[in-house]
C-alpha positions as CSV (number, residue, x, y, z in Angstrom):
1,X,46.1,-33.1,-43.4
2,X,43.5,-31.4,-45.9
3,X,40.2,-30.3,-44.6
4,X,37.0,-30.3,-46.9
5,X,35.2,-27.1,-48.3
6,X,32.3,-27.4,-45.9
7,X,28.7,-25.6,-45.1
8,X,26.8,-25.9,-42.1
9,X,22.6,-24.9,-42.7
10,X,19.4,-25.4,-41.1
11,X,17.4,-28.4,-41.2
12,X,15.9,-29.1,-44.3
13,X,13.2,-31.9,-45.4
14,X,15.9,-33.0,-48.1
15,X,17.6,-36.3,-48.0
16,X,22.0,-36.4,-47.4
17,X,24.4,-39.0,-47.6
18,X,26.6,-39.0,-44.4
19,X,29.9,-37.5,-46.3
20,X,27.3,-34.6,-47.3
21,X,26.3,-34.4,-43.5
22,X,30.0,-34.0,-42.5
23,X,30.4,-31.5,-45.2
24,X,27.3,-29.4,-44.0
25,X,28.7,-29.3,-40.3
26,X,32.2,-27.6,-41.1
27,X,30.8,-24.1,-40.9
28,X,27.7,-22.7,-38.4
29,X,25.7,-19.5,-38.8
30,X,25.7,-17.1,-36.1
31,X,23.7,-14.1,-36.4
32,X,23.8,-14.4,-40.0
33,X,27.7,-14.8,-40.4
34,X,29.6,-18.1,-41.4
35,X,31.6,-19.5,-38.9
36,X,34.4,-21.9,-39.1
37,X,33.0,-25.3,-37.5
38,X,35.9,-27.0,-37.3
39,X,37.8,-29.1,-33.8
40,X,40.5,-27.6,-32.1
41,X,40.4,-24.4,-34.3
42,X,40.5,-21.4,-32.4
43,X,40.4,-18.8,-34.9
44,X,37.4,-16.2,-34.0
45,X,36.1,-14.2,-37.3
46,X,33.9,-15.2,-39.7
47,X,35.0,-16.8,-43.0
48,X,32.1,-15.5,-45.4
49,X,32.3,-12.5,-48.3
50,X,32.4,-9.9,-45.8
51,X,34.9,-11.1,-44.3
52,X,37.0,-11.6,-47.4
53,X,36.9,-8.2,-48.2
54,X,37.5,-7.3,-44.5
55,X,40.9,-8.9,-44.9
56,X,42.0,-7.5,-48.2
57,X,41.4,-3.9,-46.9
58,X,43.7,-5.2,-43.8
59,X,46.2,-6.0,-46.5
60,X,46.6,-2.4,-48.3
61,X,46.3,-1.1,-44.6
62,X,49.7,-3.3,-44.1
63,X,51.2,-2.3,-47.5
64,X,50.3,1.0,-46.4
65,X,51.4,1.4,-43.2
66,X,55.0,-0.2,-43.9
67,X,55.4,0.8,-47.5
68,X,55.5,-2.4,-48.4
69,X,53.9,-6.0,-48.1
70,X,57.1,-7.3,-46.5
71,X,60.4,-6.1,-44.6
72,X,62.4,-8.9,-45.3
73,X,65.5,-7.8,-47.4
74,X,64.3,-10.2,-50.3
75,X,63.6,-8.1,-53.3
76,X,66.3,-8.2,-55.2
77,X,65.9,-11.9,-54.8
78,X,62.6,-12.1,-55.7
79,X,62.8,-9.9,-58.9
80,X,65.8,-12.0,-59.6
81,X,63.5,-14.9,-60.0
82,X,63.4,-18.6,-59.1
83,X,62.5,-18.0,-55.6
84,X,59.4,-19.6,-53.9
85,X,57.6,-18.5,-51.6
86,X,54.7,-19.7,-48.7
87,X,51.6,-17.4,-47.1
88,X,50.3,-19.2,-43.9
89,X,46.8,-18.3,-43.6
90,X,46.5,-16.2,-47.2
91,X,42.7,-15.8,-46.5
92,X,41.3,-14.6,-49.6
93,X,45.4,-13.8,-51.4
94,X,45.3,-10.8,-51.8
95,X,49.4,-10.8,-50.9
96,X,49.7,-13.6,-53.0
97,X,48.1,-12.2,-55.9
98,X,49.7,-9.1,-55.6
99,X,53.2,-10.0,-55.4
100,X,53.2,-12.7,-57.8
101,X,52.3,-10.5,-60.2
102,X,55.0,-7.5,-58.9
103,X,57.7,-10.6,-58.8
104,X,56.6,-13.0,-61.8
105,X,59.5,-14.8,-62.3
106,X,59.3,-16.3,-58.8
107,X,56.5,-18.6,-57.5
108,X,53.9,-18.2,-54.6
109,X,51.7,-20.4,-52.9
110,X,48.9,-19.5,-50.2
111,X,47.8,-22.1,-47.4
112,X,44.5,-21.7,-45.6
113,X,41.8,-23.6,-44.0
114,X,39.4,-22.7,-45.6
115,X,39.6,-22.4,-49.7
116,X,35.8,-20.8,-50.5
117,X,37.2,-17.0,-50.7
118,X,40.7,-18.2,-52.7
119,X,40.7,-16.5,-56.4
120,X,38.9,-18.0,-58.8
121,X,41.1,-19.7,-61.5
122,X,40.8,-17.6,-64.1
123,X,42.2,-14.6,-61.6
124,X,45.6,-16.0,-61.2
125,X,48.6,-16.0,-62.1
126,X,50.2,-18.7,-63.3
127,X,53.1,-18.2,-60.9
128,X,51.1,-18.6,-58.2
129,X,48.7,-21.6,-56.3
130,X,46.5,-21.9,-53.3
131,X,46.3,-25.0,-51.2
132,X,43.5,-26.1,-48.8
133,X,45.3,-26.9,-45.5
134,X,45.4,-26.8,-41.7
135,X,48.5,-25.8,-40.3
136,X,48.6,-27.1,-37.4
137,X,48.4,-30.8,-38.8
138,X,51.5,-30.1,-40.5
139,X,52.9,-27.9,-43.6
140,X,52.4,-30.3,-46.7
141,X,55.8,-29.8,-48.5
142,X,59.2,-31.5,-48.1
143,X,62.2,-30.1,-45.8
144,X,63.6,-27.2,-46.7
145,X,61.1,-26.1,-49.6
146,X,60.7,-22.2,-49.1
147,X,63.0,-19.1,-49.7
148,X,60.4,-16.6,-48.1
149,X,57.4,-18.0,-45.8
150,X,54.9,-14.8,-44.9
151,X,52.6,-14.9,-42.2
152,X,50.0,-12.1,-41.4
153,X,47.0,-11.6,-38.4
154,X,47.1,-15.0,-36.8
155,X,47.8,-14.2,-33.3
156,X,44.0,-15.2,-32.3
157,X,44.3,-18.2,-34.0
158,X,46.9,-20.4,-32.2
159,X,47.4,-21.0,-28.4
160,X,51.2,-20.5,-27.4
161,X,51.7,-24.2,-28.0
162,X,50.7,-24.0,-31.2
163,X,52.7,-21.2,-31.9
164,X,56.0,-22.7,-31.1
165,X,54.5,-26.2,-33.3
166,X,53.3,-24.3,-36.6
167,X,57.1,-22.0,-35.7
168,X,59.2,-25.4,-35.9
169,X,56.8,-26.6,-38.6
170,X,58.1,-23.2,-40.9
171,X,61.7,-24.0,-39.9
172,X,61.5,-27.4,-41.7
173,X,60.1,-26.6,-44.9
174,X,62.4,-23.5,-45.0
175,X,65.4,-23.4,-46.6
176,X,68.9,-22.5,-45.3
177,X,69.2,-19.0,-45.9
178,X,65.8,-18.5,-46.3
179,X,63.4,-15.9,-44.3
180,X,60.1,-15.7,-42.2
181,X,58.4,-13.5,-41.4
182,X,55.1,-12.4,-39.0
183,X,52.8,-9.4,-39.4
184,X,50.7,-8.5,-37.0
185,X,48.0,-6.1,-34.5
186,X,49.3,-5.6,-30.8
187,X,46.2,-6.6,-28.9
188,X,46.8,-4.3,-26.2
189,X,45.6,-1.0,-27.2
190,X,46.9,2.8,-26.8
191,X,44.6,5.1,-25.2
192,X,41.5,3.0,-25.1
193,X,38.4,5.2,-24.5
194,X,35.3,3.2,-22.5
195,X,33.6,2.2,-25.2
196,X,36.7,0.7,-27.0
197,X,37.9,-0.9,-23.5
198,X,35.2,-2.5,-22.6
199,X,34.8,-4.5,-26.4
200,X,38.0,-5.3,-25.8
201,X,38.6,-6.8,-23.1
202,X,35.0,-8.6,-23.7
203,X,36.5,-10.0,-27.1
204,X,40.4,-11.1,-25.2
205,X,37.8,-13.2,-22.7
206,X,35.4,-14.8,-25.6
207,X,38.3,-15.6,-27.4
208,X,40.6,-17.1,-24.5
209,X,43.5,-15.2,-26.0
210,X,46.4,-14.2,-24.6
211,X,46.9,-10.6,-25.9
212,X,50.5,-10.6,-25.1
213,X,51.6,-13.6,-27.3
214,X,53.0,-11.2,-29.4
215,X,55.7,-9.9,-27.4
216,X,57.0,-13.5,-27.8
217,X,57.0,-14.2,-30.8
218,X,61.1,-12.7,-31.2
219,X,61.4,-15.4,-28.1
220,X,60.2,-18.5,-30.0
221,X,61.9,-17.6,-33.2
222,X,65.2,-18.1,-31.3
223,X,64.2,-20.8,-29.1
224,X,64.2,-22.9,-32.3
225,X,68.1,-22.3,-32.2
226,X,67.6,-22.0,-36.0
227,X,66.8,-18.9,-36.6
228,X,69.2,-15.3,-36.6
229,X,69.2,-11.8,-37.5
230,X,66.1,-11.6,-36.4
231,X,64.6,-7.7,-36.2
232,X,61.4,-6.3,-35.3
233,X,60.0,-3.4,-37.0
234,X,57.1,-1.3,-35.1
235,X,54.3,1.2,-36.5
236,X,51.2,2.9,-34.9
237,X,48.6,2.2,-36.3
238,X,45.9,5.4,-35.5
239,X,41.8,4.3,-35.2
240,X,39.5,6.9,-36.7
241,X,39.2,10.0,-38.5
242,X,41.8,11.9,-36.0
243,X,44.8,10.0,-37.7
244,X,43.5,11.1,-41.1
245,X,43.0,8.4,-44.2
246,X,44.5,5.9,-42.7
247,X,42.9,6.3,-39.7
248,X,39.6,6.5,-41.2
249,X,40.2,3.0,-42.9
250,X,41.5,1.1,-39.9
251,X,38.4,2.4,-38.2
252,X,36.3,1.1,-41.3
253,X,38.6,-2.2,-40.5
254,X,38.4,-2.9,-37.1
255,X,34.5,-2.2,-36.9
256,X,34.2,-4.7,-39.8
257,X,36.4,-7.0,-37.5
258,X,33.7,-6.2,-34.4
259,X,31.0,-6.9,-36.5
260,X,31.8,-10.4,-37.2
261,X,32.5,-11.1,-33.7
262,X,29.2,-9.8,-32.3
263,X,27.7,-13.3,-31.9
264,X,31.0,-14.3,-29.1
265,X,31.5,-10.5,-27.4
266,X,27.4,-9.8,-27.0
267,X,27.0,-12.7,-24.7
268,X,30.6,-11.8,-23.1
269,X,28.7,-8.8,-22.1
270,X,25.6,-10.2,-21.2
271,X,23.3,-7.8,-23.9
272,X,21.5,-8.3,-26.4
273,X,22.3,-7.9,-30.0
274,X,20.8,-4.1,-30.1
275,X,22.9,-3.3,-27.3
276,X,25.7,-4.4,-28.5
277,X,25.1,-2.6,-31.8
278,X,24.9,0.1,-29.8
279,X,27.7,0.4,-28.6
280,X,29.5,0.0,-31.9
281,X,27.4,2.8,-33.2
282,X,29.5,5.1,-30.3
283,X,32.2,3.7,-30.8
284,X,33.4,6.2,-33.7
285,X,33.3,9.1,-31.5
286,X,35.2,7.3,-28.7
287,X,38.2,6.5,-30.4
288,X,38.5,9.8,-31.4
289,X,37.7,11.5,-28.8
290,X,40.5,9.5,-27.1
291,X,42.8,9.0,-30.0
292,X,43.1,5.7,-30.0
293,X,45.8,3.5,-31.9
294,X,47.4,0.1,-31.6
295,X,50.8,-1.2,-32.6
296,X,51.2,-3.1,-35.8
297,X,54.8,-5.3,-35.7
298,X,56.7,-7.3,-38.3
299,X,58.9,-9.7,-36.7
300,X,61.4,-11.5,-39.2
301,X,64.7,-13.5,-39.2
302,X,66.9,-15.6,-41.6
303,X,67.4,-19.7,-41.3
304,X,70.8,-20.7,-40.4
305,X,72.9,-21.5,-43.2
């Protein structure tokens, strides 16, 4: 169920034992970013520093953007205390971290793949935890375990398959009563200008994604037959300086997030790296030239009592 904390380098004239070997082929370089290396994982962005702090910036853009970091109606609950509560895919936790320390007297764990960019010991709280795990071999907790189970920008990492597995996986370890909820980009953008269109449809086909997964999710939440209420809230999310602050930092975001996929949408697009850079380079003026945006959704529901 747990994966190891692996690094994948170059040949090098010094010896390994074979358990060091495995550990060296969990993660690949590509064009100088650190890559996941792992079977049957499908997630596309790079797992190194920059990519940490890519994702924490995507977290205040969240908080931001909904005035909150959930819409759940749980916060009376949580400052209550005695709640606990999962993040699928915390990344680096910087929702854990910041709501265990808003809601101290309730407890929060973060799951990921990969465990390099969790907080160091010393930075947590002691009402919160981090666990190494792959979701998709299962959630490693006992039935109906969770009051609140938060997940955020997975969409590109599971087929639709998986989706409905890791879906009926949450509705076990949740308790009756208890919520989920799913944060997350539309893939389909609003007034695309060239530039922008043709990344992205370049990065839908390296990826093999199916950019309208989203508009599903509501459908597999029900299909489990275990889950009610269930609500969607929508924003627009605007992409560069014409949407003003926030705008400028969902730019700063989602070329951050192009960046780290240069190595898959380059060869897409049949260029070379300098082209491709290129185009990123124009891409500021064509988003606001065109106004670009996207829609950002939270999609949540309660268990059954």
């Amino acid at each position: 169920m747990f994966s190891s904390s692996t690094h994948k380098t170059k040949k090098s004239t010094l010896s390994f034992s074979k358990d060091e070997f495995n550990i060296l082929d969990s993660y690949v370089i590509i064009e100088g970013r650190k890559y996941h290396n792992i079977d049957g994982l499908g997630y596309p962005l790079p797992c190194d520093e920059s990519e940490a702090s890519r994702l924490i910036l995507l977290h205040y853009i969240f908080r931001l953007i909904f005035g909150g970091n959930f819409s759940s109606p749980i916060s009376n609950l949580l400052s209550a205390g005695g709640m606990t509560i999962l993040d699928i895919g915390c990344g680096p936790g910087a929702w854990v971290s910041e709501n265990s320390n808003n809601y101290s007297k309730s407890t929060f764990i973060g799951l990921d793949i990969i465990p390099d960019n969790f907080p160091s010991e010393k930075d947590r709280l002691p009402n919160a935890a981090f666990i190494q795990c792959n979701v998709l071999d299962g959630i490693p907790f006992p039935v109906n375990t969770f009051d609140f189970i938060h997940q955020r920008c997975l969409l590109q990492a599971f087929t639709i398959k998986e989706w409905r597995s890791v879906i009926g996986e949450i509705c076990r370890v949740l308790k009756r009563g208890g919520w989920i909820e799913f944060s997350e980009k539309d893939l389909k953008l609003i007034n695309p200008g060239p530039i922008m269109k043709k990344i992205s449809n370049a990065k839908s086909a390296a990826n093999e994604i199916n950019p309208y997964v989203i508009h599903k999710l509501k459908e597999f939440l029900k299909d489990t037959g275990k889950i009610e209420n269930i609500k969607i809230v929508e924003k627009i999310a605007p992409v560069g300086s014409w949407g003003g602050k926030i705008g400028e930092l969902i730019f700063k975001n989602t070329l951050s997030s192009l960046n780290g996929l240069c190595g898959k949408i380059a060869p897409i697009l049949n260029i070379p790296m300098e082209d491709y850079n290129s185009l990123l380079n124009q891409l500021e003026e064509d988003v606001n030239k065109h106004q670009t945006s996207y829609r950002i959704v939270r999609i949540f529901g309660q268990k059954a009592f």
